[in-house]
VEXSEPA-924858 format. One line per 5 residues: their letters; for each residue x, y, z of N, C-alpha, C, CB. Coordinates in Angstrom, 3 decimals. Each point is the difference from the previous one (the first is absolute). Glycine has a CB too. Example, Ala and Ser with C-alpha at 12.3 -4.5 7.8 and 13.67 -1.06 7.14 Angstrom:
VEXSEPA-924858
as	13.190:-5.690:7.800:-0.890:1.190:0.000:0.900:1.200:0.000:-1.892:-1.173:1.246  1.542:2.223:-1.966:0.820:1.190:0.060:-0.770:1.090:0.730:1.184:-0.628:-2.145
END
This chain:
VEXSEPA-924858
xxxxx	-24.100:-17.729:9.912:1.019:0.848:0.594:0.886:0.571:-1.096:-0.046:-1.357:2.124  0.287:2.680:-2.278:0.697:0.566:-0.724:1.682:-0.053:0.519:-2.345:1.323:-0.636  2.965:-1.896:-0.608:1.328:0.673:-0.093:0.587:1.222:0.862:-0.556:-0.800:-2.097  1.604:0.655:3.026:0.911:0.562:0.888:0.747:0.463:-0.827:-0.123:-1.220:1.776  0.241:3.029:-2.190:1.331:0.744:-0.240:1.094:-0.470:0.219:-0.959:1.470:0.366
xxxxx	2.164:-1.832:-0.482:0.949:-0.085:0.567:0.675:1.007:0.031:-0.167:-1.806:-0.316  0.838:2.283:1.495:1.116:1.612:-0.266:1.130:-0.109:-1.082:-0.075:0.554:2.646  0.681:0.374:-3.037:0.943:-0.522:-0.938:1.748:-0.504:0.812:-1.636:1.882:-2.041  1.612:-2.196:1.260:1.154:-0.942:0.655:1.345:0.423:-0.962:-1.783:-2.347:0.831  2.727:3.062:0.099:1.427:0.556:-1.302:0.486:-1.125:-0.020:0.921:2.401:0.384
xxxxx	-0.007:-2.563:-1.370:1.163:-1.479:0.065:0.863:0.962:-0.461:-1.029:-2.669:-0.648  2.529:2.847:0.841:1.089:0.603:0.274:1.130:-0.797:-0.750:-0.986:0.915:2.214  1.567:-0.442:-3.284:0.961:-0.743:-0.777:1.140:1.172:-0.494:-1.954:-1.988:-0.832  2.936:1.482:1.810:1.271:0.772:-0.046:1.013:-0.459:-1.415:-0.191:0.124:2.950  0.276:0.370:-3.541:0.702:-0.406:-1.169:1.369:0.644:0.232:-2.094:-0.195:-1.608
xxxxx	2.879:-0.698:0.466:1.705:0.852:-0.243:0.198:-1.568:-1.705:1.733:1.232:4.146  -1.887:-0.421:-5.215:0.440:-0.774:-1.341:-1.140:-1.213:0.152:3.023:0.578:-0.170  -3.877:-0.477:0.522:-0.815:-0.883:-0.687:-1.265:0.383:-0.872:0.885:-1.185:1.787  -0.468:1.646:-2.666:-1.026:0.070:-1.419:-0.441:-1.508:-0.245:1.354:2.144:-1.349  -0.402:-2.795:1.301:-0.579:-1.447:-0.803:-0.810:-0.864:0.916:2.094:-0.179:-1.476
xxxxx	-2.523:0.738:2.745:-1.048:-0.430:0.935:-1.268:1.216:0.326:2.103:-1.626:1.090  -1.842:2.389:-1.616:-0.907:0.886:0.303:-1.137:-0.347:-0.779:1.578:1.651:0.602  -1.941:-1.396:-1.970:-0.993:0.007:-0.774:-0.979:-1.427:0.580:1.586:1.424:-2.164  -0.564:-2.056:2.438:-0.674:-1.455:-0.097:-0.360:-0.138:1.685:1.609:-1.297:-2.401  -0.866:2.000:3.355:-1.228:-0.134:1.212:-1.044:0.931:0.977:1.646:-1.471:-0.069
xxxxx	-1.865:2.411:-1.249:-0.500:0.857:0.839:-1.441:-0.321:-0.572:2.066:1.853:0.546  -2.650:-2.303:-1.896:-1.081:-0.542:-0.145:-0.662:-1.081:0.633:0.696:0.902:-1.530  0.314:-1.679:1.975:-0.125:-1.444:0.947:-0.363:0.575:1.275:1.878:-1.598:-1.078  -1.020:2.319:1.797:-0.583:0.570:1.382:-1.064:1.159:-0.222:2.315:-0.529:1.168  -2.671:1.047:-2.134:-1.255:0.698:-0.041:-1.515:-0.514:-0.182:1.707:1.284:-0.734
xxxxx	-1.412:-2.889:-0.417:-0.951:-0.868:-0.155:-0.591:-0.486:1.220:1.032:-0.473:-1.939  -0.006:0.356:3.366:-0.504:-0.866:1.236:-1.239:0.394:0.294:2.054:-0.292:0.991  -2.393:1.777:-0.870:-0.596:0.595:0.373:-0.499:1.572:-0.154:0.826:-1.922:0.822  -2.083:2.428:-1.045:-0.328:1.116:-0.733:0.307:1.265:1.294:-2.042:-1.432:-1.967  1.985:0.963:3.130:0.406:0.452:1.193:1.963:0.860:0.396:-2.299:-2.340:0.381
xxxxx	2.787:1.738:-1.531:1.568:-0.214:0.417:0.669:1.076:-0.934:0.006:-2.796:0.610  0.591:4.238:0.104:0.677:0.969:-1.055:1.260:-0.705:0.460:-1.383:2.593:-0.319  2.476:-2.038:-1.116:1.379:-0.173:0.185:0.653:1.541:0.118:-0.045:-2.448:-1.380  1.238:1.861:2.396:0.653:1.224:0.019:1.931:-0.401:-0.253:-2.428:1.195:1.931  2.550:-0.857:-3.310:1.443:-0.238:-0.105:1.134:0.813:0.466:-0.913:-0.925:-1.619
xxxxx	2.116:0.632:2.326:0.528:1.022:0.467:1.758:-0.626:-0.781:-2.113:0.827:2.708  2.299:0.374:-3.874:0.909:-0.686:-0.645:1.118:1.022:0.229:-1.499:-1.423:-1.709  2.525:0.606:2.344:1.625:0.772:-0.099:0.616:0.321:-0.853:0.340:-0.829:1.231  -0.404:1.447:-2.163:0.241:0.777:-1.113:0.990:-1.098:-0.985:-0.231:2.636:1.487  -0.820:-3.481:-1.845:0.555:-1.528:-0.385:0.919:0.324:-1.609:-2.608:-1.681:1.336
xxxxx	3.641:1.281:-1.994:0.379:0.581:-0.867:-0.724:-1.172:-1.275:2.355:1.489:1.485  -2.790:-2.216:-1.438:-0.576:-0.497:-0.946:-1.383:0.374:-0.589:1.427:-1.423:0.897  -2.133:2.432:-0.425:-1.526:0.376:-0.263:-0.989:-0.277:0.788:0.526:-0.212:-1.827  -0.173:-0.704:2.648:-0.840:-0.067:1.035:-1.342:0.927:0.680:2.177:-0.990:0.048  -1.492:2.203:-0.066:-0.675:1.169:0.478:-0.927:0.278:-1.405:2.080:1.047:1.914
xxxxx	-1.265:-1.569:-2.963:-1.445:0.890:-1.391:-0.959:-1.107:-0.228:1.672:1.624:-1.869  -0.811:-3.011:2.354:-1.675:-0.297:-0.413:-0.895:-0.446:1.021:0.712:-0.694:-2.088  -0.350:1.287:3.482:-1.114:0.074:0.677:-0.445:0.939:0.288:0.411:-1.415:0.531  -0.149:2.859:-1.252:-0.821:1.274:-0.827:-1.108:-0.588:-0.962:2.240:1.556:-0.092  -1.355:-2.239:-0.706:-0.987:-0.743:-1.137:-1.004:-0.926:0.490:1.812:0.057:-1.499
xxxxx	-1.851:-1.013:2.461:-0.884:-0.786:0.656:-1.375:1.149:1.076:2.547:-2.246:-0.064  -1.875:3.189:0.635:-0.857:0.979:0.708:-0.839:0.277:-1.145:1.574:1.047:1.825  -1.082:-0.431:-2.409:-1.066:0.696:-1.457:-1.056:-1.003:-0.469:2.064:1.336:-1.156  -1.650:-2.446:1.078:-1.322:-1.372:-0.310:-0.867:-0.095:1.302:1.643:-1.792:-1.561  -0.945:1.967:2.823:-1.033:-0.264:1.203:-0.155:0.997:0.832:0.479:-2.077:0.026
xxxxx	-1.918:1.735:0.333:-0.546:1.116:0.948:0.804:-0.334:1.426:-2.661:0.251:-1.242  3.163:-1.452:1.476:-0.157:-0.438:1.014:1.632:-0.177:0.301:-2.632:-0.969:-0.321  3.659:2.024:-0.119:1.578:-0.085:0.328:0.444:0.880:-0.171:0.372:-1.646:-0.381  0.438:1.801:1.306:1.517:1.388:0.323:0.752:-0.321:0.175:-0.499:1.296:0.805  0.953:-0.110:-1.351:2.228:-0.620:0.238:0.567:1.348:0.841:0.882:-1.415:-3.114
xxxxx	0.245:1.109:3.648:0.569:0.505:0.955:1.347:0.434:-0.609:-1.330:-1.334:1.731  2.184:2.372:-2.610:1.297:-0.314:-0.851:0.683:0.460:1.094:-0.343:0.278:-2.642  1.558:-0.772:3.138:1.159:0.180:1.347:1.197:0.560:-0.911:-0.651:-2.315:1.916  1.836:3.123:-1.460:0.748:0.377:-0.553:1.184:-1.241:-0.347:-0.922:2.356:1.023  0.838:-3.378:-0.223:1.227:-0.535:-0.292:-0.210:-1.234:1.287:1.633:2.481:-1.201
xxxxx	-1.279:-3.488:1.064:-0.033:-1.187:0.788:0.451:0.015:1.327:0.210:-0.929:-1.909  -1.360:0.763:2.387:0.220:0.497:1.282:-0.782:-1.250:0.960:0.118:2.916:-0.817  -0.243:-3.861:-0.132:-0.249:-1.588:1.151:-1.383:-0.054:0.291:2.222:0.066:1.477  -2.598:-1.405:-1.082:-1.131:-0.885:-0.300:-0.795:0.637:1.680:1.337:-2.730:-1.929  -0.650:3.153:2.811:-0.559:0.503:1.597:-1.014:1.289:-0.691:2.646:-0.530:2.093
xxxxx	-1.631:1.288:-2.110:-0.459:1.570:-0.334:-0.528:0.384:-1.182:1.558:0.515:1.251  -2.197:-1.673:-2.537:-0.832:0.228:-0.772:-1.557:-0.378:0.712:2.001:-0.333:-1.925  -1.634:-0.885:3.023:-1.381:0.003:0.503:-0.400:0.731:1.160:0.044:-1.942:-0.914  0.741:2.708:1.546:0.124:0.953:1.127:-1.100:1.613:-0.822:3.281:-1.280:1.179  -2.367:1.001:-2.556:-0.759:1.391:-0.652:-1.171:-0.453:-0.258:1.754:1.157:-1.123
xx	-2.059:-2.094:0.367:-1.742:-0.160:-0.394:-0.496:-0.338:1.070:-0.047:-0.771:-2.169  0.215:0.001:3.482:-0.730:0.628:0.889:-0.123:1.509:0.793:0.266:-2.241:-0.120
END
């Protein structure tokens, strides 16, 4: 029996100033599974947040970011990526 496709599966990570968690979990939740895109949706975080998950997109096929003008809360970042 052959291997079942799995559909892809988004995982949704609303950010605001976390650079110093980013790098380090978006390889971890991409490792789970070859199935699983990310979609970051960052509130225009003032620490870089937003560049280096520009910089992380550019390494993977398999992530997008969402840049928001300004913090606008943890509801309506996941209201938008869905």
């Amino acid at each position: 029996m052959q291997g079942i496709a799995l559909p892809p599966t988004v995982v949704v990570i609303p950010t605001y100033n976390e650079i110093a968690n980013l790098s380090r979990l978006v390889p971890e939740v991409l490792a789970i599974s070859p199935s699983i895109r990310l979609l970051v949706v960052d509130d225009a975080s003032s620490d870089g947040t937003g560049m280096e998950a520009d910089r992380l997109v550019a390494s993977s096929g398999r992530m997008d970011v969402i840049h928001r003008p300004g913090k606008l809360g943890l509801g309506s970042a996941y209201k938008q990526a869905f």
